[in-house]
C-alpha positions as CSV (number, residue, x, y, z in Angstrom):
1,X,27.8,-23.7,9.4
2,X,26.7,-22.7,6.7
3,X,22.8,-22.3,7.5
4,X,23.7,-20.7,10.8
5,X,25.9,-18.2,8.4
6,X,22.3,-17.4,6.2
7,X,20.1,-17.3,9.2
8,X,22.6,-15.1,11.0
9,X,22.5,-12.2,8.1
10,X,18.3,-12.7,7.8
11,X,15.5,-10.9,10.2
12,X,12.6,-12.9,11.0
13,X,9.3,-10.6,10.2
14,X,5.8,-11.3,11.3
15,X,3.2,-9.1,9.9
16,X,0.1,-8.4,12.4
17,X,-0.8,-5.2,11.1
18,X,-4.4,-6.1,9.1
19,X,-7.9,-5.7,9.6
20,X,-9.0,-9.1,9.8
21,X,-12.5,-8.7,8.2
22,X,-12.9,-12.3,7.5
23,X,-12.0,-12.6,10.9
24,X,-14.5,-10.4,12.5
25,X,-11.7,-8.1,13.6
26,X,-10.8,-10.5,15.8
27,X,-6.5,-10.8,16.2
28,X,-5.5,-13.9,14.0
29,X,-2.1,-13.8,15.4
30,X,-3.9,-14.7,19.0
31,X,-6.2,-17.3,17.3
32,X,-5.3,-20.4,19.8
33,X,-4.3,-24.0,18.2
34,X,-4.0,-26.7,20.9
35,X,-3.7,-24.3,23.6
36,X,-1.3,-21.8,22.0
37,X,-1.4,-18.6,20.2
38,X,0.1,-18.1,16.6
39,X,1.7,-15.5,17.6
40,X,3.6,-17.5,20.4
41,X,4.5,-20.5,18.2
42,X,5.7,-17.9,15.3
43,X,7.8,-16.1,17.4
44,X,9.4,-19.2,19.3
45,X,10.1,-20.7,15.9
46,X,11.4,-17.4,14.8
47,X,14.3,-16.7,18.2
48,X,15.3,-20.2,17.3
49,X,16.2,-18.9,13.5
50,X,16.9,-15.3,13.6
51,X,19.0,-12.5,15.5
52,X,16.4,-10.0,15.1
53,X,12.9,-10.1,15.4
54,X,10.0,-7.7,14.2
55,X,6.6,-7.6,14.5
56,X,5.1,-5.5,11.6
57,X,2.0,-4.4,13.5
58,X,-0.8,-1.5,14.4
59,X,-1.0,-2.8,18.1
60,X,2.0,-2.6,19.6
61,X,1.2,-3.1,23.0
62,X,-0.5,-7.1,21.7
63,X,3.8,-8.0,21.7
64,X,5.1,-6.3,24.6
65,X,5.1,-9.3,26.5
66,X,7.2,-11.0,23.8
67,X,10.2,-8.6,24.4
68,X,10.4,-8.2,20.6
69,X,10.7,-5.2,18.3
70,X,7.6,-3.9,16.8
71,X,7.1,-1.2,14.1
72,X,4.4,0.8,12.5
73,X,3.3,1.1,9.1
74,X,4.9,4.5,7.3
75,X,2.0,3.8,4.9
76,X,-0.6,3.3,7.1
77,X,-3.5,1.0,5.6
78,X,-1.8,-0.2,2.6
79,X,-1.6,-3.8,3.2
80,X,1.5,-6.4,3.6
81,X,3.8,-4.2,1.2
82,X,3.4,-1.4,3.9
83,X,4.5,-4.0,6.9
84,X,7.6,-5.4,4.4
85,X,8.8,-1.5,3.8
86,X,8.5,-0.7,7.6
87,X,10.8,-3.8,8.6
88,X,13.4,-3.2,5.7
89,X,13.4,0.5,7.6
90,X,14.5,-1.3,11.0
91,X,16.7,-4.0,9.7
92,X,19.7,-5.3,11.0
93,X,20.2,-7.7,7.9
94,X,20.2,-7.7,4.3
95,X,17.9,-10.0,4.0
96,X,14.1,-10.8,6.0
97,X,12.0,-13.7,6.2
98,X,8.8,-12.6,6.2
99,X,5.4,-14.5,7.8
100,X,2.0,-14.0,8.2
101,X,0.3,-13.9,11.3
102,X,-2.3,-16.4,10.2
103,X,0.0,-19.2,9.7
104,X,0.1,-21.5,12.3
105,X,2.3,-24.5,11.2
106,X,5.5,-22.8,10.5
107,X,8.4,-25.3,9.8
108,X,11.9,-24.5,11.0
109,X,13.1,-26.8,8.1
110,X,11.4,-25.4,5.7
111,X,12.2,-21.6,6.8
112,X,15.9,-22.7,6.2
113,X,15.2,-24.5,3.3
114,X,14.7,-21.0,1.7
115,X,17.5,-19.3,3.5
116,X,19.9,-22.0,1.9
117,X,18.9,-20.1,-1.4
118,X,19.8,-16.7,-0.6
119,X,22.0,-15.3,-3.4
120,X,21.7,-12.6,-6.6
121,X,17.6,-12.7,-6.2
122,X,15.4,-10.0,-4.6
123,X,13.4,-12.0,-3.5
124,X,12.8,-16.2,-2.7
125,X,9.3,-17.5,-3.0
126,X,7.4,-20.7,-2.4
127,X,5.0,-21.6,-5.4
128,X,2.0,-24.1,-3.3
129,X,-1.5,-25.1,-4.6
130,X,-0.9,-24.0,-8.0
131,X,-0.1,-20.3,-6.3
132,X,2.5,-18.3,-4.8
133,X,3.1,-17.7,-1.6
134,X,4.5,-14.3,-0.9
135,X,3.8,-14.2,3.0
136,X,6.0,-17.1,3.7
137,X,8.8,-15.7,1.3
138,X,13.3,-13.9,1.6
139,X,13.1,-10.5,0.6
140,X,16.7,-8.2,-0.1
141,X,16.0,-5.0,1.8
142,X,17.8,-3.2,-0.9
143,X,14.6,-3.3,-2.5
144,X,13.3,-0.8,0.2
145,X,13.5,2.0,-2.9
146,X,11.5,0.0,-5.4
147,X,8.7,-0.9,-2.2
148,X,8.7,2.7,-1.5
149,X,8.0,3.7,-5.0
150,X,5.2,1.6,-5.5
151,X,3.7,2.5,-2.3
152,X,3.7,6.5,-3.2
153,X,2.3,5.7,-6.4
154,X,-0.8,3.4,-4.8
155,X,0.8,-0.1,-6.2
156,X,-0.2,-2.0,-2.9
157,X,-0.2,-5.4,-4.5
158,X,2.3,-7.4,-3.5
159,X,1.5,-9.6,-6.4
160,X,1.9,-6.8,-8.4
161,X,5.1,-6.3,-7.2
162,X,7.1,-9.7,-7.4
163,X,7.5,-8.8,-11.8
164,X,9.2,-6.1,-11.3
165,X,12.0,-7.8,-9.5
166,X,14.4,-10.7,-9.6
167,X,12.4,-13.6,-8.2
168,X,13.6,-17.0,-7.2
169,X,10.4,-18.7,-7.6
170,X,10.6,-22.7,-5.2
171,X,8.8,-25.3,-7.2
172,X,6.7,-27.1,-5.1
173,X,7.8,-30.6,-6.3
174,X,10.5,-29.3,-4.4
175,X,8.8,-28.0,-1.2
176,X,7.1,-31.4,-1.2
177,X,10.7,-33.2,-0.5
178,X,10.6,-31.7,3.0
179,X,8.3,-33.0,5.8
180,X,6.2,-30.1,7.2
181,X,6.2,-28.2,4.0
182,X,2.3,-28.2,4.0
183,X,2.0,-27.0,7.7
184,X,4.4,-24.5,7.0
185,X,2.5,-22.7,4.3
186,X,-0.9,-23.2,5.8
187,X,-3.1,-20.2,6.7
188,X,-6.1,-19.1,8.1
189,X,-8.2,-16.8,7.5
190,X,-11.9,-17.1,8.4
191,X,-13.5,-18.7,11.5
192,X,-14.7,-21.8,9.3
193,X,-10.5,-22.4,8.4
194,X,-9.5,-22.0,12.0
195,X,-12.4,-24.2,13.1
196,X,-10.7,-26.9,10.7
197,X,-7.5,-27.5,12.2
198,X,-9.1,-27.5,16.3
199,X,-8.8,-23.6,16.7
200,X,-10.7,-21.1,18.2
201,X,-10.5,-17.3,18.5
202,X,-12.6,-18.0,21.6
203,X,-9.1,-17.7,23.7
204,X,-8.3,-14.3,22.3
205,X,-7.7,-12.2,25.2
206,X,-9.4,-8.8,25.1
207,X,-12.1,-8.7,22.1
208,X,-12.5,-5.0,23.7
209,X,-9.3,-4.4,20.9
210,X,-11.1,-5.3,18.2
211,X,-11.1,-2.7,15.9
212,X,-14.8,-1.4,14.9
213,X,-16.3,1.3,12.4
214,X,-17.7,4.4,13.7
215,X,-20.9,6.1,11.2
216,X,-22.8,9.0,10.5
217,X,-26.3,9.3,10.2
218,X,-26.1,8.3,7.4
219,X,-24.4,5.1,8.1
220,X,-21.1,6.5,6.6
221,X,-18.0,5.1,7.9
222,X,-16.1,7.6,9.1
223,X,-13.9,6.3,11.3
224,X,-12.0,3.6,13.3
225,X,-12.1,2.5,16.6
226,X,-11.8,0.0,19.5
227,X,-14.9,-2.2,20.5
228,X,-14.8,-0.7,24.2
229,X,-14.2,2.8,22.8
230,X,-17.3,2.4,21.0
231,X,-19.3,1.3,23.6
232,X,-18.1,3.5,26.1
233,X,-19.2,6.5,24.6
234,X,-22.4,5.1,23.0
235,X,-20.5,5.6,19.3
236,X,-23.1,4.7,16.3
237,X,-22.1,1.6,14.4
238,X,-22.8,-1.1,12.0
239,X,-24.1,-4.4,13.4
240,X,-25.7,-7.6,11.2
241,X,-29.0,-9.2,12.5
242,X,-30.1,-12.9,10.8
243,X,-33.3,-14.6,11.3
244,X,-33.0,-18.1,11.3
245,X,-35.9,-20.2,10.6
246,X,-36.5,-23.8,10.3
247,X,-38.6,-25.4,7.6
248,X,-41.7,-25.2,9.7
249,X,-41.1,-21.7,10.1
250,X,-39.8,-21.7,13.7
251,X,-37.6,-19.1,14.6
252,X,-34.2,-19.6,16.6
253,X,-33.7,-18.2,19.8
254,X,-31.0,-18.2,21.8
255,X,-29.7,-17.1,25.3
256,X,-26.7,-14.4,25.3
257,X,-24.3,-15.7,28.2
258,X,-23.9,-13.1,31.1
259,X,-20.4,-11.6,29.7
260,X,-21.6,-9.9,26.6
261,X,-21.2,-6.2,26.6
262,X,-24.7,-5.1,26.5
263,X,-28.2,-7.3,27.1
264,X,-26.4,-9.7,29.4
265,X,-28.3,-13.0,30.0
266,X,-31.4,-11.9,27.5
267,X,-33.0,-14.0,25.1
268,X,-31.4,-12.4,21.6
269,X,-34.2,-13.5,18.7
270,X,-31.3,-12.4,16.0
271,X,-28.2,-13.8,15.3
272,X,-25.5,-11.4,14.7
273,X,-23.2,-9.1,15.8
274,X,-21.2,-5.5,15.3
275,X,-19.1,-5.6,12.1
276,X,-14.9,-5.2,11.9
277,X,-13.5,-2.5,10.6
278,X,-13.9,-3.4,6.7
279,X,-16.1,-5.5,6.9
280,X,-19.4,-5.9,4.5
281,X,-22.7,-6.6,6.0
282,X,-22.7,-10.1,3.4
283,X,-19.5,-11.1,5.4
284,X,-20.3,-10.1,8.5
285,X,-23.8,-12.0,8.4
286,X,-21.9,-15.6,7.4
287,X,-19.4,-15.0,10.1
288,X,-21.5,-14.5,12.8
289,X,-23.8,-17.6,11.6
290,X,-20.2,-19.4,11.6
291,X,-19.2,-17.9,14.8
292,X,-22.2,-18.2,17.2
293,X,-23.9,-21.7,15.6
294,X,-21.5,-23.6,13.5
295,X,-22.8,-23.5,10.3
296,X,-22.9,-22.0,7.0
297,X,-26.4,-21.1,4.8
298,X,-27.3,-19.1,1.9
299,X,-28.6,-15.5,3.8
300,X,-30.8,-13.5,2.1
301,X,-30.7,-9.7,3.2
302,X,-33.7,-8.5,3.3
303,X,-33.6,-4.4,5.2
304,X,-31.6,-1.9,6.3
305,X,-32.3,-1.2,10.5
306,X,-31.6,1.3,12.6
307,X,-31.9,0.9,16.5
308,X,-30.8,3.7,19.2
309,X,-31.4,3.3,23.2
310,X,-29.6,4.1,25.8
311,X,-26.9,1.5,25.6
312,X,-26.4,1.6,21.5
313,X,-26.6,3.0,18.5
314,X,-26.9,0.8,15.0
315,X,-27.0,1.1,11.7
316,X,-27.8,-2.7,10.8
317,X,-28.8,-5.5,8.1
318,X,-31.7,-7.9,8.8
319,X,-31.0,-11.4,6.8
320,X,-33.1,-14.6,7.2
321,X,-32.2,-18.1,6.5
322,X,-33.2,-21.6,6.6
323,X,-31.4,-24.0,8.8
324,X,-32.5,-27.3,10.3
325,X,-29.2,-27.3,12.9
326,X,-27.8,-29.2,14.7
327,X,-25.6,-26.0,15.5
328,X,-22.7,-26.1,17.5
329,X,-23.1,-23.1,19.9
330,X,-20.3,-20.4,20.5
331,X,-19.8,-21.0,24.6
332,X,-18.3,-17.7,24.8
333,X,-21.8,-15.8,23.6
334,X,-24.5,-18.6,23.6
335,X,-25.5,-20.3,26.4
336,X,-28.0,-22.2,25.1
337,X,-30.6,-22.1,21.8
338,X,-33.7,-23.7,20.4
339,X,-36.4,-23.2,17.7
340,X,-39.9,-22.0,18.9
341,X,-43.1,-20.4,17.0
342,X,-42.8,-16.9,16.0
343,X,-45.9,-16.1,18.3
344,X,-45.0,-17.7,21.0
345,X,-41.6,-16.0,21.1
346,X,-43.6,-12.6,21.4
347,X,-45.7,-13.9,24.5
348,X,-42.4,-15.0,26.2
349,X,-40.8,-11.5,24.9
350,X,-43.5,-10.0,27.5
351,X,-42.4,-11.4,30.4
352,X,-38.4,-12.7,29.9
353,X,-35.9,-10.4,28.6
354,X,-35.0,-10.0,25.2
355,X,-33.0,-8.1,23.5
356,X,-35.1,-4.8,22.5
357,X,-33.2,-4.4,18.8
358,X,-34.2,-7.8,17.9
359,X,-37.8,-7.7,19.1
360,X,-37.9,-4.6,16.5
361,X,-36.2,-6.5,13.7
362,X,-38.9,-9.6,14.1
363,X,-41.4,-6.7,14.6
364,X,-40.7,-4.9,11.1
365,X,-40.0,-8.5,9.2
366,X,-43.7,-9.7,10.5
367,X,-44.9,-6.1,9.4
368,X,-43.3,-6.8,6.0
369,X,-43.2,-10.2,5.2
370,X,-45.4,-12.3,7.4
371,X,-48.6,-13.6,5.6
């Protein structure tokens, strides 16, 4: 009776509402593990704990299907502190458990375990790896004033926070009594992490969603929008391009599958790939080596590139690196890959179809570097 009591006065929040950059921009909270979504597991955990639900989120319409309550951030672009102040705004309870969307082993056990301790504190919070964990954490919506406050004046940090209020901090020797509790605070948050465990963002529904950055001509950032927005009306963006050479000094090449959104079924000589909103052209460059081969490598940039034809506009990177495979290819993108000579890639280039933006990259890099 008396955890049904503490989960009856709690709301269960899941906050969807970042960018993702170590992602790609690709939704975490639709990453698939064994077949399901995060999302979907999170929320089922969640109706079996709590008697209301809400999604902290910037796409909405990703949770229709759930029939659960979603809400916008009042701060927009301010991080988790933003998605904690929106749900305390559309409580029903004095307290919320709140969860990231990245964490894909959440325990019902453990969730209560923490109700159980709801008393005089502001807020309940695990302490795991020699850390805290605030995304898996009880938080008293009476502190809606104090998370306001810190939000006008540009205290995001949620770490920053947590001192300034009364914290029940959960030793983990105690955590550790209860099976799950290492599932339950496990998260992911790059392709390599979700790769781990058996996932795959490959399942993800629509990458069309993905959020993408919008330049100048000056490769400015300037604003945000969707993948298909951007290639529907031929909006100039920022895009990553790695050689990869082996140690005889063959380059990869690889075969796009016939889904991608532009050069369908063309020989690519570049790996790579448009950038998520946020994202740096160093972390965009490792993902997409993650992403499309399976493997990680020091990358060394090596020239800004800009390409414009009548499908794109990019404001690029070129990288090279040194990899001897095997690579474990993305079968969503890559049909199928394999290292060849630099000059015999340019007499197939003149009869098979390539990608024109990467025939210009290995066109300026053998202008600039080749001996």
């Amino acid at each position: 009776m008396e955890r049904a009591r503490a989960a009856a006065a709690v709301t269960g929040v899941l906050l969807a509402g970042g960018r993702a950059s170590r992602m790609g921009g690709r939704d975490k909270a639709f990453a698939a593990i064994g077949g399901e979504a995060i999302a979907t597991r999170t929320l089922r955990v969640f109706r079996a704990l709590f008697p209301q639900i809400i999604v902290a989120t910037n796409r909405p319409e990703r949770y229709h299907e759930f029939g659960v309550e979603t809400v916008a951030d009042t701060f927009a672009g301010c991080g988790p502190l933003a998605g904690i102040h929106a749900a305390m705004q559309h409580a029903a309870h004095p307290h919320l458990f709140v969860a990231a969307c990245d964490m894909p082993g959440l325990d019902a056990d453990v969730i209560r375990f923490l109700l159980d301790r709801i008393g005089d504190a502001d807020a309940i919070v695990p302490r795991w790896d020699h850390d805290i964990e605030p995304l898996h954490a009880v938080y008293a919506v009476r502190l809606m004033p104090l998370v306001e406050d810190a939000l006008r004046a540009g205290r995001h940090a949620l770490r920053d926070f947590l001192p300034r209020v009364r914290v029940d901090y959960v030793e983990e020797d105690e955590l550790r009594r209860i099976h799950g509790t290492a599932r339950s605070m496990l998260n992911v948050n790059t392709p390599e992490e979700l790769a781990a465990i058996g996932g795959s963002l490959e399942e993800e529904s629509d990458p069309g969603n993905d959020l993408v950055d919008v330049v100048d001509d000056a490769g400015r950032i300037v604003r945000q929008v969707t993948r298909r927005e951007m290639r529907a009306g031929r909006l100039p963006h920022r895009s990553t391009y790695v050689l990869v050479f082996n140690r005889r000094g063959e380059l990869f090449v690889h075969l796009r599958t016939a889904t991608k959104d532009v050069y369908p079924s063309h020989w690519d000589v570049c790996v790579g790939g448009v950038l998520a909103a946020g994202e740096s052209f160093d972390d965009g460059a490792g993902r997409e080596l993650v992403e499309e081969l399976g493997v990680s490598a020091p990358l060394e940039r090596l020239f800004p590139f800009h390409h414009a034809d009548s499908v794109s506009i990019v404001h690029g990177m070129v990288y090279r690196t040194t990899h001897e495979g095997p690579f474990r290819l993305q079968r969503a993108e890559v049909v199928r890959g394999e290292f060849a000579p630099v000059e015999e890639i340019v007499r197939r280039a003149a009869s098979e179809p390539f990608c024109p933006d990467g025939l210009r990259v290995l066109a300026q890099y053998r202008e600039t570097y080749a001996s």
